[in-house]
C-alpha positions as CSV (number, residue, x, y, z in Angstrom):
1,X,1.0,-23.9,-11.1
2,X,2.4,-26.4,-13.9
3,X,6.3,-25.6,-14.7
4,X,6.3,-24.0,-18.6
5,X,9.0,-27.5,-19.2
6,X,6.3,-29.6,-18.0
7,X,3.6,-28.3,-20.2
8,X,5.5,-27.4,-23.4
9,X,6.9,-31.3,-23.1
10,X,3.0,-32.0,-23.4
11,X,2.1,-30.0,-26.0
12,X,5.4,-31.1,-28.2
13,X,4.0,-34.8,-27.8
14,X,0.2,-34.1,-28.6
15,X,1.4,-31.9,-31.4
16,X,3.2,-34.8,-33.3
17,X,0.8,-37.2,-32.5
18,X,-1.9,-35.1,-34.6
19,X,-4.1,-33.4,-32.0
20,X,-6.1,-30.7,-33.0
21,X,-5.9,-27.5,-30.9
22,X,-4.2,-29.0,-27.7
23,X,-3.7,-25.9,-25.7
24,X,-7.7,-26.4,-25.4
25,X,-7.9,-30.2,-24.3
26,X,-4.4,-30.2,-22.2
27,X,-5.0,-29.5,-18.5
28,X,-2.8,-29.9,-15.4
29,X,-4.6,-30.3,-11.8
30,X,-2.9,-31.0,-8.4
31,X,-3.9,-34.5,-7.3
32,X,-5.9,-34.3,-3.9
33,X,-3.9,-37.1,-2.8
34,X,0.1,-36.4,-3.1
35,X,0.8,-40.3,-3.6
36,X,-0.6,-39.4,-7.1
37,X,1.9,-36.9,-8.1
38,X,2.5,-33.1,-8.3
39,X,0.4,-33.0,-11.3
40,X,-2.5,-34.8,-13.2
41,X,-3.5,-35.0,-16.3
42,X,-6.6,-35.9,-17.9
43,X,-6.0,-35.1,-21.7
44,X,-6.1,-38.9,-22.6
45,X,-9.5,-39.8,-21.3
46,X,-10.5,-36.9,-23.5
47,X,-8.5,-37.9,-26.7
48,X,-9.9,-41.2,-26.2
49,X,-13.4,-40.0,-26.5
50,X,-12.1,-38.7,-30.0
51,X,-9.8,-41.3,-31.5
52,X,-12.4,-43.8,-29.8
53,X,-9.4,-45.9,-28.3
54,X,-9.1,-47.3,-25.1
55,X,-8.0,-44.3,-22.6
56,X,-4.9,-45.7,-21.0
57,X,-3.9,-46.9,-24.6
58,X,-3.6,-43.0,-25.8
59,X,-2.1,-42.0,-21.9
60,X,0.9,-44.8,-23.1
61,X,1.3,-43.4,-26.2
62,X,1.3,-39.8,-24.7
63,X,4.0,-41.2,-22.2
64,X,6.4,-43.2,-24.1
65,X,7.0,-40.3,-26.5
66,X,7.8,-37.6,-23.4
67,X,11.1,-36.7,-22.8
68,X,12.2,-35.0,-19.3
69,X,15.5,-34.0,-17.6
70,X,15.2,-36.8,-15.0
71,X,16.6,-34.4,-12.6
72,X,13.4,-32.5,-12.4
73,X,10.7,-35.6,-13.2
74,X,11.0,-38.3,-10.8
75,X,7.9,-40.6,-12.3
76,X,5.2,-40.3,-14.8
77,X,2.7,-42.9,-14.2
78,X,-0.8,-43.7,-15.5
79,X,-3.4,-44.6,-12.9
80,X,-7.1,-45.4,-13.2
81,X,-8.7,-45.2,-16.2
82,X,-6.3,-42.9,-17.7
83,X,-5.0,-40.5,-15.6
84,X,-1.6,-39.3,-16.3
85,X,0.6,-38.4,-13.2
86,X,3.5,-36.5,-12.8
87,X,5.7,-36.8,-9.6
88,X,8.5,-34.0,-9.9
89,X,12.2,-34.1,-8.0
90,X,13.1,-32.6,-4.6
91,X,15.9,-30.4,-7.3
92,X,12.9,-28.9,-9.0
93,X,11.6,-27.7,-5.7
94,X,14.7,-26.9,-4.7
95,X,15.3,-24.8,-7.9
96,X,12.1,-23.1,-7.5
97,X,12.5,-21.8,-4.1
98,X,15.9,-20.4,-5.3
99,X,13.9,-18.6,-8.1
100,X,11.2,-17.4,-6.1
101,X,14.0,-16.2,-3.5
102,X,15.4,-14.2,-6.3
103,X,12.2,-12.6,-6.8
104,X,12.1,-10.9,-3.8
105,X,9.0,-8.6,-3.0
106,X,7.6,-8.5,-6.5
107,X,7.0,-12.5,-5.9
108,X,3.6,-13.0,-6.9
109,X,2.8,-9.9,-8.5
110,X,1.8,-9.8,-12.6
111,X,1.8,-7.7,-15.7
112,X,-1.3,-9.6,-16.3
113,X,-3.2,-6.9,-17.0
114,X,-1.2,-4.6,-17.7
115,X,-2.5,-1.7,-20.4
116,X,-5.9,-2.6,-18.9
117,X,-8.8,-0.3,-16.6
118,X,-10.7,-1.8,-14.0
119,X,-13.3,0.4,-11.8
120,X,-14.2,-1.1,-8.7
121,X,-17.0,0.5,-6.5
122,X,-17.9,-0.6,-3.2
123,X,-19.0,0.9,-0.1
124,X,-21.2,3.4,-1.3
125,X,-23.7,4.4,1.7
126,X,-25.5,6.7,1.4
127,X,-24.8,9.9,3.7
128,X,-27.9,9.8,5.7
129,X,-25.8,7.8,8.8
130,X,-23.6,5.7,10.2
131,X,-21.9,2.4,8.6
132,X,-23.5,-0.8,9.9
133,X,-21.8,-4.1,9.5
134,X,-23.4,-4.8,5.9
135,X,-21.6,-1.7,4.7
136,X,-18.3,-3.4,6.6
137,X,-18.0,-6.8,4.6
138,X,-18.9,-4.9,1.5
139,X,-16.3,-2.2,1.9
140,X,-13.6,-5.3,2.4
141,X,-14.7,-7.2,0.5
142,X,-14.2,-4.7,-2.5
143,X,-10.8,-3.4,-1.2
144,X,-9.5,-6.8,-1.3
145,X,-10.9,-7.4,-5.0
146,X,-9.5,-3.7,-5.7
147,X,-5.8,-4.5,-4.2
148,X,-5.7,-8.0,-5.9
149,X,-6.8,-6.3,-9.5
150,X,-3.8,-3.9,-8.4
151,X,-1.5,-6.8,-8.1
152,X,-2.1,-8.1,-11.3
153,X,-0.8,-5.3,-13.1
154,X,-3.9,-3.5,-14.2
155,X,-5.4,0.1,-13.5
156,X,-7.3,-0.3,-10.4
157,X,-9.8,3.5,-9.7
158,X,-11.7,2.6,-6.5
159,X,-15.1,4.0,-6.5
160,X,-17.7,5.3,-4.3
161,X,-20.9,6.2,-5.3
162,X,-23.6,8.2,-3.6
163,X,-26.4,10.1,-3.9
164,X,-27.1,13.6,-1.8
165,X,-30.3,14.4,-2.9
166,X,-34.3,13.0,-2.9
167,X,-36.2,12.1,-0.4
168,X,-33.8,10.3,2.1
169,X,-31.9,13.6,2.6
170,X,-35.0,15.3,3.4
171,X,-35.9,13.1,5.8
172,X,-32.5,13.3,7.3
173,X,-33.0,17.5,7.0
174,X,-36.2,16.8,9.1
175,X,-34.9,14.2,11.7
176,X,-32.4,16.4,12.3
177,X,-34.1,19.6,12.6
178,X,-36.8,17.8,14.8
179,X,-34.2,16.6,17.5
180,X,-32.9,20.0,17.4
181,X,-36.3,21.9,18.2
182,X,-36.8,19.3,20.9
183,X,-33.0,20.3,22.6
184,X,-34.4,23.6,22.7
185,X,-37.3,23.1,24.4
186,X,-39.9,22.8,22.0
187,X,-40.6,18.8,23.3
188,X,-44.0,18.9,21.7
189,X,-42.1,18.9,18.1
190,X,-43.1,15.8,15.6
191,X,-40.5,14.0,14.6
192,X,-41.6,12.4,11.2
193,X,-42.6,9.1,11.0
194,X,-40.0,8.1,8.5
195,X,-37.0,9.8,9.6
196,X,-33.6,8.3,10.8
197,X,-34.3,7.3,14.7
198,X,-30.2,6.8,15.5
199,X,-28.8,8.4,18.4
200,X,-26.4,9.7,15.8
201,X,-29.2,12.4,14.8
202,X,-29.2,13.8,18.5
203,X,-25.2,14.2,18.3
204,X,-25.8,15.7,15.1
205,X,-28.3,18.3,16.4
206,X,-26.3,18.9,19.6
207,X,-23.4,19.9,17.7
208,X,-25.8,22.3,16.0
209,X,-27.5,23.6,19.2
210,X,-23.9,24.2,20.9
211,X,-22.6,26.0,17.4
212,X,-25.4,27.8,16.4
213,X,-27.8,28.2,19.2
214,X,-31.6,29.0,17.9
215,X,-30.4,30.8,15.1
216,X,-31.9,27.9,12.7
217,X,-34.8,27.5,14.7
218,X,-37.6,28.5,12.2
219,X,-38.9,26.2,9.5
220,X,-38.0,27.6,6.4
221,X,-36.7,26.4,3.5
222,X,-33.8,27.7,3.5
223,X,-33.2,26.4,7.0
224,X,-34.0,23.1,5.9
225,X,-31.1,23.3,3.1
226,X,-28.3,24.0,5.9
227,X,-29.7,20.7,8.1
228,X,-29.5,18.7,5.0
229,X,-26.1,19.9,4.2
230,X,-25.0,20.0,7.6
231,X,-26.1,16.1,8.0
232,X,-24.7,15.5,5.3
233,X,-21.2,16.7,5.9
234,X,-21.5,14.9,9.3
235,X,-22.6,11.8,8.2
236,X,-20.0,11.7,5.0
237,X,-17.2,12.8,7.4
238,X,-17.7,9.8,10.3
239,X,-18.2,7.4,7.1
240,X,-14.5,8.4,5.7
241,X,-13.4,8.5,9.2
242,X,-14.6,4.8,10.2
243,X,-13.0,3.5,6.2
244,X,-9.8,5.5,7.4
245,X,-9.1,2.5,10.5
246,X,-9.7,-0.1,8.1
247,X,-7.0,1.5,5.9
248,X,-9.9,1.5,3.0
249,X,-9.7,4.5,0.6
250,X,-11.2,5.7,-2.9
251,X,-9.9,7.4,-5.7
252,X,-13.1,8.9,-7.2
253,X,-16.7,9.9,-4.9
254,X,-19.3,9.8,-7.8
255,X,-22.5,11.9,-6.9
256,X,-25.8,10.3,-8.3
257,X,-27.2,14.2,-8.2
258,X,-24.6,14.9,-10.9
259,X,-26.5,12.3,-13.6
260,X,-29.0,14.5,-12.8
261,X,-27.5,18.0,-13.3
262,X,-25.7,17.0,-16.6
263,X,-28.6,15.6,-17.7
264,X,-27.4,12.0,-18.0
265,X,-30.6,10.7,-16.8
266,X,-32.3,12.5,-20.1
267,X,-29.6,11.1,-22.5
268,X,-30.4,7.5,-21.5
269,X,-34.1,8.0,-21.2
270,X,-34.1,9.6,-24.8
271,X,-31.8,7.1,-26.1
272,X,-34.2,4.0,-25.0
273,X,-36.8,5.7,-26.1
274,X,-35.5,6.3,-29.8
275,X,-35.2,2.6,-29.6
276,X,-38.9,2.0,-29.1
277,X,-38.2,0.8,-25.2
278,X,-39.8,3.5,-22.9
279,X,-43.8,3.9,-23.0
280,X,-46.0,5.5,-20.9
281,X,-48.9,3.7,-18.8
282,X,-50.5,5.3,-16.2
283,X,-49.2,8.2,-15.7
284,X,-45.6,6.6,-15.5
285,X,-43.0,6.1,-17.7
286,X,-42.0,2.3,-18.3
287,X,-38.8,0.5,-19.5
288,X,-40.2,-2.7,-21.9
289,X,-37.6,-5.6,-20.8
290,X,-39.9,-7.9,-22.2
291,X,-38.5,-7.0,-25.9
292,X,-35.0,-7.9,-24.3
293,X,-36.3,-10.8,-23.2
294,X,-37.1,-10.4,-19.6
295,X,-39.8,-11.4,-17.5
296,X,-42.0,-8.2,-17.4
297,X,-41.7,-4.7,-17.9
298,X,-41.0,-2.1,-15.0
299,X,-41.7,1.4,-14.5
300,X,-38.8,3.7,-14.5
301,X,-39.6,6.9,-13.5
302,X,-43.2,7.0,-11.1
303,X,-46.5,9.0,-11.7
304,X,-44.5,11.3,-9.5
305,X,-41.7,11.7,-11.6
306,X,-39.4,10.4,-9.4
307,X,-37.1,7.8,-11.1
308,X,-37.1,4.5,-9.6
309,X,-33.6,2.9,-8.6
310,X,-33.1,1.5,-12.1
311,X,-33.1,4.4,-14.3
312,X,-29.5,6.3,-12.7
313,X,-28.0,2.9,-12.3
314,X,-28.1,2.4,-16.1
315,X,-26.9,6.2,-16.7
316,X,-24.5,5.4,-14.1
317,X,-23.0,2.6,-15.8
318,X,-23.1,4.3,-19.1
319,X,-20.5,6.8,-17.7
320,X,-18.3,3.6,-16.6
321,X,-18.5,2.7,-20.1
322,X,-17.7,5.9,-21.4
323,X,-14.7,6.9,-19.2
324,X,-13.0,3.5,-20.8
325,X,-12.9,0.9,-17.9
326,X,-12.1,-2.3,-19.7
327,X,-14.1,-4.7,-16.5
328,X,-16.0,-2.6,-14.3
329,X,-16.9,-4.2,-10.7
330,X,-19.8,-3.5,-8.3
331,X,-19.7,-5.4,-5.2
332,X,-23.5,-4.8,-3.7
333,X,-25.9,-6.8,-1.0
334,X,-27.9,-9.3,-1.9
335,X,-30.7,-7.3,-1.0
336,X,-30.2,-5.5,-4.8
337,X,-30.2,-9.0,-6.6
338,X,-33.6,-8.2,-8.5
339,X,-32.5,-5.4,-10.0
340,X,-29.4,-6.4,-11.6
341,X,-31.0,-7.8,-14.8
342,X,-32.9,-4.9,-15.5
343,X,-30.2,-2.7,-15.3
344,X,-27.6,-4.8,-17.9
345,X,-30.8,-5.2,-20.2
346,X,-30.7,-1.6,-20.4
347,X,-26.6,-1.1,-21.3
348,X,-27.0,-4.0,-23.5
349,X,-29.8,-2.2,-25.2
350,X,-27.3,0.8,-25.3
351,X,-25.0,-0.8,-27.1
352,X,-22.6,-1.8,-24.4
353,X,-20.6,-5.3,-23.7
354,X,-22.6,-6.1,-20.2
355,X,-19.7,-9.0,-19.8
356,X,-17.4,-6.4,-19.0
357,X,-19.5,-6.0,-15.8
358,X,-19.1,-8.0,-13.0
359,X,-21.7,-8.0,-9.9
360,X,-20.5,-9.5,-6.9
361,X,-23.1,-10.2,-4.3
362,X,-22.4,-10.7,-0.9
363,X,-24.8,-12.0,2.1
364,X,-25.4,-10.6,5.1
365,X,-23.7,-10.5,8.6
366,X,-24.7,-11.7,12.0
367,X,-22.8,-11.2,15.5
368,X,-22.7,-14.1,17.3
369,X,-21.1,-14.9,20.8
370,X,-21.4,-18.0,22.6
371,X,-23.8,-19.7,19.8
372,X,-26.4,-16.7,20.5
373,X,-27.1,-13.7,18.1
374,X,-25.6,-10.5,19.6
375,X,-27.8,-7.4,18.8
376,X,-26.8,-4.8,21.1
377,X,-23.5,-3.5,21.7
378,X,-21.6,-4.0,25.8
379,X,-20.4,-0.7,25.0
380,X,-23.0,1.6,23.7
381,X,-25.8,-0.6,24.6
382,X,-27.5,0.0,20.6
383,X,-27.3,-2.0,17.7
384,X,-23.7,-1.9,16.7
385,X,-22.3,0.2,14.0
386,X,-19.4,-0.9,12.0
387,X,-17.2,2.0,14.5
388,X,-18.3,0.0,17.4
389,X,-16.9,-3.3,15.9
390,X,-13.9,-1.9,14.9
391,X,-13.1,-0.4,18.5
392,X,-13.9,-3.1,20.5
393,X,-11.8,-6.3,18.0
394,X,-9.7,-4.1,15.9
395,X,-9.5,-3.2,12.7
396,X,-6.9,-6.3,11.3
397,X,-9.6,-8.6,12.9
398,X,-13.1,-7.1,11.0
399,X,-11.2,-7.0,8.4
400,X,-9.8,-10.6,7.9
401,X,-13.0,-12.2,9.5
402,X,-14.9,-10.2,7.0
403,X,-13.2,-12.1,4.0
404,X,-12.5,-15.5,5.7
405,X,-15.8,-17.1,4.4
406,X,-17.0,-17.1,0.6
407,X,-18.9,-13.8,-0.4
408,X,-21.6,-16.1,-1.7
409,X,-22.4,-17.4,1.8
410,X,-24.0,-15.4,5.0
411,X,-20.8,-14.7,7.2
412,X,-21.5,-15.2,11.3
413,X,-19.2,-13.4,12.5
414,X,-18.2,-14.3,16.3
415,X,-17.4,-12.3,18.4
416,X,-15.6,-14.5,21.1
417,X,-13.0,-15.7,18.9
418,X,-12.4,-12.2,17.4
419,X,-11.8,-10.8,20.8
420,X,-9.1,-13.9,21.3
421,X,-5.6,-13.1,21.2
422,X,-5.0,-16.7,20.8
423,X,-3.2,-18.9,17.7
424,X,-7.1,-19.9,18.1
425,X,-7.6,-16.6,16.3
426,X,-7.2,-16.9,12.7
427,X,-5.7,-13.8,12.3
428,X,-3.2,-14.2,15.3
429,X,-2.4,-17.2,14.1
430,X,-1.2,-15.4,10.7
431,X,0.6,-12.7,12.3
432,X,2.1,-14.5,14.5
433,X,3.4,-16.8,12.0
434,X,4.8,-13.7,10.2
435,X,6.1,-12.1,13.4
436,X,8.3,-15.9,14.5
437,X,9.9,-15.5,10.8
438,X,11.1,-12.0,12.1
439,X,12.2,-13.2,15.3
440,X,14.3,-15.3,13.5
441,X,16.0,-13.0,11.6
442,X,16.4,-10.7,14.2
443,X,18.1,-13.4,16.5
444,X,20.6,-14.4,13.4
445,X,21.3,-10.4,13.7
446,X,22.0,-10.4,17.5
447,X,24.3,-13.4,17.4
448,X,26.1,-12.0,14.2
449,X,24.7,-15.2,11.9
450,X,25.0,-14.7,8.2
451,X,23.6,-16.6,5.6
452,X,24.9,-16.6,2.1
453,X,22.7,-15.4,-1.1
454,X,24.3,-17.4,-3.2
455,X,24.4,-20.8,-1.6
456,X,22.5,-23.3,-3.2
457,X,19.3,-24.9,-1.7
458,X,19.7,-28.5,-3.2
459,X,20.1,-29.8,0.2
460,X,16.7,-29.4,1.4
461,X,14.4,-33.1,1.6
462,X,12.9,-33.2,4.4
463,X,9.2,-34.0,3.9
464,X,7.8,-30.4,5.7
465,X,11.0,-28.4,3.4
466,X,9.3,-29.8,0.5
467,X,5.9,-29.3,1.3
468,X,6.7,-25.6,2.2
469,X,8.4,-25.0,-0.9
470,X,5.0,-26.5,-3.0
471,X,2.6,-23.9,-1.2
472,X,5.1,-21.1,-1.6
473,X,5.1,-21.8,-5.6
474,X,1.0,-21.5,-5.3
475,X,1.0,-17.7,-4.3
476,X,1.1,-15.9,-7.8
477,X,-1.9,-18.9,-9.0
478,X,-3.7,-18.3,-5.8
479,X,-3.7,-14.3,-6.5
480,X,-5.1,-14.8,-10.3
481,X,-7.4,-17.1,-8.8
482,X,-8.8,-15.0,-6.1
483,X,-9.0,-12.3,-8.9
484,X,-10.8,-14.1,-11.5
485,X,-13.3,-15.6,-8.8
486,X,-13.8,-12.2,-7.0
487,X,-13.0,-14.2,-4.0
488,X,-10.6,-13.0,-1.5
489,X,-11.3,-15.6,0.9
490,X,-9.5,-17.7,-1.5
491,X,-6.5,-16.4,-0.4
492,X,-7.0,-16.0,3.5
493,X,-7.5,-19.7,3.5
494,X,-4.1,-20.3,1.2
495,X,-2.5,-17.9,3.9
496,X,-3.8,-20.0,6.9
497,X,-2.6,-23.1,4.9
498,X,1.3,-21.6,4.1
499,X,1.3,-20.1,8.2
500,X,0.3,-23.7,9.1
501,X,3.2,-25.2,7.0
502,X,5.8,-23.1,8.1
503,X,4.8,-23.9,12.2
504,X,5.3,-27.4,11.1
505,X,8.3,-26.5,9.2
506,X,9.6,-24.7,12.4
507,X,9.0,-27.5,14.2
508,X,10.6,-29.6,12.9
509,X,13.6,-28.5,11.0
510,X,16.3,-26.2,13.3
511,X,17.3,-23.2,11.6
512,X,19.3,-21.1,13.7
513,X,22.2,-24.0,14.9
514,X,22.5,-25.6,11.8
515,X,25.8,-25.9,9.7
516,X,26.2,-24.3,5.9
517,X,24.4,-24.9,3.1
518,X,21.3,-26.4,5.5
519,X,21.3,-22.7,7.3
520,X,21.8,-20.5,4.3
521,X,18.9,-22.9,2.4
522,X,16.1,-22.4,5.6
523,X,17.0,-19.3,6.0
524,X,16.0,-18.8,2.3
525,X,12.7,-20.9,2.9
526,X,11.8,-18.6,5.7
527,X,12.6,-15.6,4.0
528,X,10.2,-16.3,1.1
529,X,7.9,-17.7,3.5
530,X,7.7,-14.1,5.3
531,X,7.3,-12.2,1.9
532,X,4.1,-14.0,0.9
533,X,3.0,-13.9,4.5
534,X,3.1,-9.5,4.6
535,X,2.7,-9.6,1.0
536,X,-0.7,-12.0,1.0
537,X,-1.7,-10.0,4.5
538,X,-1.7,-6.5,2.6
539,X,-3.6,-7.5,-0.3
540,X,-5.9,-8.1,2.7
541,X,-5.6,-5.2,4.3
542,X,-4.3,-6.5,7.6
543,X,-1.3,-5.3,8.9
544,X,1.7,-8.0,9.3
545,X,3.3,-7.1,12.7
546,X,7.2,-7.7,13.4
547,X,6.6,-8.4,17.0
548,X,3.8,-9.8,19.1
């Protein structure tokens, strides 16, 4: 994050020197290589292309007109073909971690977005069973986005959506209903050849067996209503229960039936079709995306009159729309990458800005141990379910090894390491980073050791101090960053980074023992240290533990 003195000096110089719109050209990046500099610039290299003068010509002009308090610039250099460095004081750090100290627990947060509605829906499984491991990255994957939004300022609703009705719940009404002729002794039963095969559908017929006895024992319709419902409530009430141990809430459950019963699905089919995009071709109705400039056309609603997939998605979104979200965020598999386009033809077609809609995609999961796939849980001896994970590594673990790789890439989860309680860990090795800082603290309190709030933090040098200090300043850019990307692995791995530093730091620089202002200063450095540590961990939704 470049200090406001550093680029307003900048922007002072290319201002009187003529440059036209410099808050566009002028950019500051953090050299790879800390021989460099703090900061880099490469705003004469693009000049140069303008002016058509030799690069490092324009960087020394740029140079010999800055002015800095040389107790907070060390050295501006030029390197290579242009490159303009900046190499910043020990006293700036120093001065920064004094400000980020003052801060306290709002460190890092933003008024960013302030005045500004985000939706965020993840999760949403359907209620027909139990959450499998696809359903676990998603869901923290989008509570992470959803608490990062949060921390930025802006007006996070957390949204599940879900649909109760059509085929699948029949065929959970009849998978259920089948298992629960068979308990009472009618073995020769079908069970239909497309129903849900989990052992989850025998507990749920059990439970009705020992409730209800035979009572619902004849086929009727009505009979069939109470097994979808009762499925339902089942299935819907393990889902919360499993999101409840990975601390994973929502604000608003939106039912796909309702675009039905309000007629939603009519408004939008009537509305494309005022604008000359729905036609009718054997027997179904079809959405022309070639006139938006898609590939081909597809059909959404069949010859049966079911609608297909893309048709409540639009009328879905439309509500988003309407209900004055100013970015609205799905995070979905992979698996639903095709129909994506279709669907933001159709709101742009509606008259809606389709770049206020952000799809994140995320790949798929795989359990490994040992280098080999794992299939089958120890425990249960069936696939596992998201539950099963949870209970057997904990819910701090799925949930950080969930959002340690990119969303982008297919996540192999293994299970040896997660079962370590080990600094081999990664999430060990984070909380236990957090939990040293509080021993710390807590020993300073048993031997009566104060440090002073006021004393000044110039005295800290040392090469780890330093470098503590520069990854503590990166916290608030890190969290825009991870925001803006939709990446919250882009803070576990800043988190691993700053828990690394401060075991260096620990190390190698005594704390408890040393003589005033040294004390008072680390003590500082630790403190801020812990803060982004729990702060960081939250946003994650892993818990930052005192003790281990």
């Amino acid at each position: 994050m470049c200090p406001d003195f550093l680029y307003g000096s900048f922007l002072k110089v290319l201002h009187n020197i003529g440059v036209e719109n410099p808050e566009i050209k002028l950019r500051f990046e953090q050299p790879k290589n800390e021989q460099f500099g703090d900061f880099a610039t490469s705003v004469a290299l693009i000049l140069a292309k303008e002016l058509k003068l030799n690069p490092r010509q324009v960087a020394k002009e740029i140079v010999d007109r800055l002015q800095f308090d040389q107790n907070l610039v060390e050295k501006v250099s030029i390197d290579g073909p242009g490159f303009i460095n900046i190499k910043l004081t020990n006293l700036f750090f120093a001065t920064e971690l004094e400000r980020m100290f003052k801060e306290g627990e709002y460190y890092g947060r933003s008024t960013k977005g302030k005045g500004k509605k985000v939706n965020v829906e993840y999760v949403s499984a359907n209620p027909t069973g139990l959450l499998h491991l696809g359903h676990g990255r998603n869901a923290c994957i989008g509570d992470s986005i959803a608490n990062l939004f949060a921390w930025l300022g802006y007006d996070v609703t957390r949204e599940y959506y879900f649909n109760n009705a059509g085929r699948q719940m029949h065929n959970l009404a009849r998978s259920i209903f089948a298992r629960y002729r068979q308990l009472l002794g009618d073995d020769d039963y079908p069970f239909p050849e497309d129903g849900y095969h989990g052992d989850y559908i025998k507990e749920i017929a059990k439970e009705v067996v020992d409730k209800f006895g035979a009572h619902y024992f004849d086929e009727s319709e009505e009979n069939m209503d109470f097994f979808k419902k009762y499925g339902e409530n089942w299935c819907f009430g393990k889902i919360r229960e499993t999101l409840s141990k990975l601390k994973i809430h929502h604000d608003v459950f939106y039912n796909e039936d309702s675009l039905y019963s309000e007629g939603k699905i009519d408004e939008v089919v009537n509305l494309l079709r005022s604008k000359e995009l729905i036609y009718e071709k054997d027997g179904a109705i079809w959405f022309a995306l070639t006139k938006l400039g898609l590939q081909e056309d597809r059909v959404i609603i069949k010859s049966t009159g079911e609608p297909t997939y893309r048709l409540p998605d639009i009328a879905y979104h439309r509500e988003k729309f309407l209900r004055g979200f100013d970015l609205i965020v799905d995070v979905l598999g992979s698996d639903h990458i095709a129909t994506v386009p279709d669907v933001l033809a159709g709101l742009g077609a509606l008259g809606f800005d389709t770049s206020r809609v952000k799809v994140v995609f995320h790949q798929f999961v795989t359990l490994m141990e040992n280098g080999v796939q794992v299939k089958m849980s120890k425990r249960s001896g069936r696939s596992y379910t998201l539950d099963e994970l949870i209970s057997e590594v904990g819910a701090d673990v799925v949930r950080f090894f969930f959002l340690m790789r990119s969303v982008s890439t297919h996540l192999d989860f293994d299970l040896a390491l997660a079962r370590e309680q080990s600094e081999k860990n990664p999430v060990f090795y984070l909380q236990y980073a957090h939990a040293r800082i509080c021993s710390i603290f807590d020993t300073a309190k048993e031997r009566g050791i104060e440090f002073v709030d006021n004393a000044s933090t110039n005295c800290l040098n040392s090469l780890t101090e330093i470098q503590l200090i520069k990854l503590q300043r990166r916290f608030p850019e890190v969290i825009e960053i991870s925001a803006e990307k939709f990446e919250p692995q882009i803070l576990a791995d800043y988190l691993y980074d700053l828990a690394t530093a401060f075991h260096v730091f620990y190390h190698n620089c005594r704390i408890i023992g040393s003589e005033e202002p040294i004390l008072s200063a680390r003590f500082k450095l630790a403190r801020v240290t812990q803060r982004i540590l729990r702060n960081g961990l939250n946003i994650l939704g892993v818990s930052a533990p005192n003790r281990m």
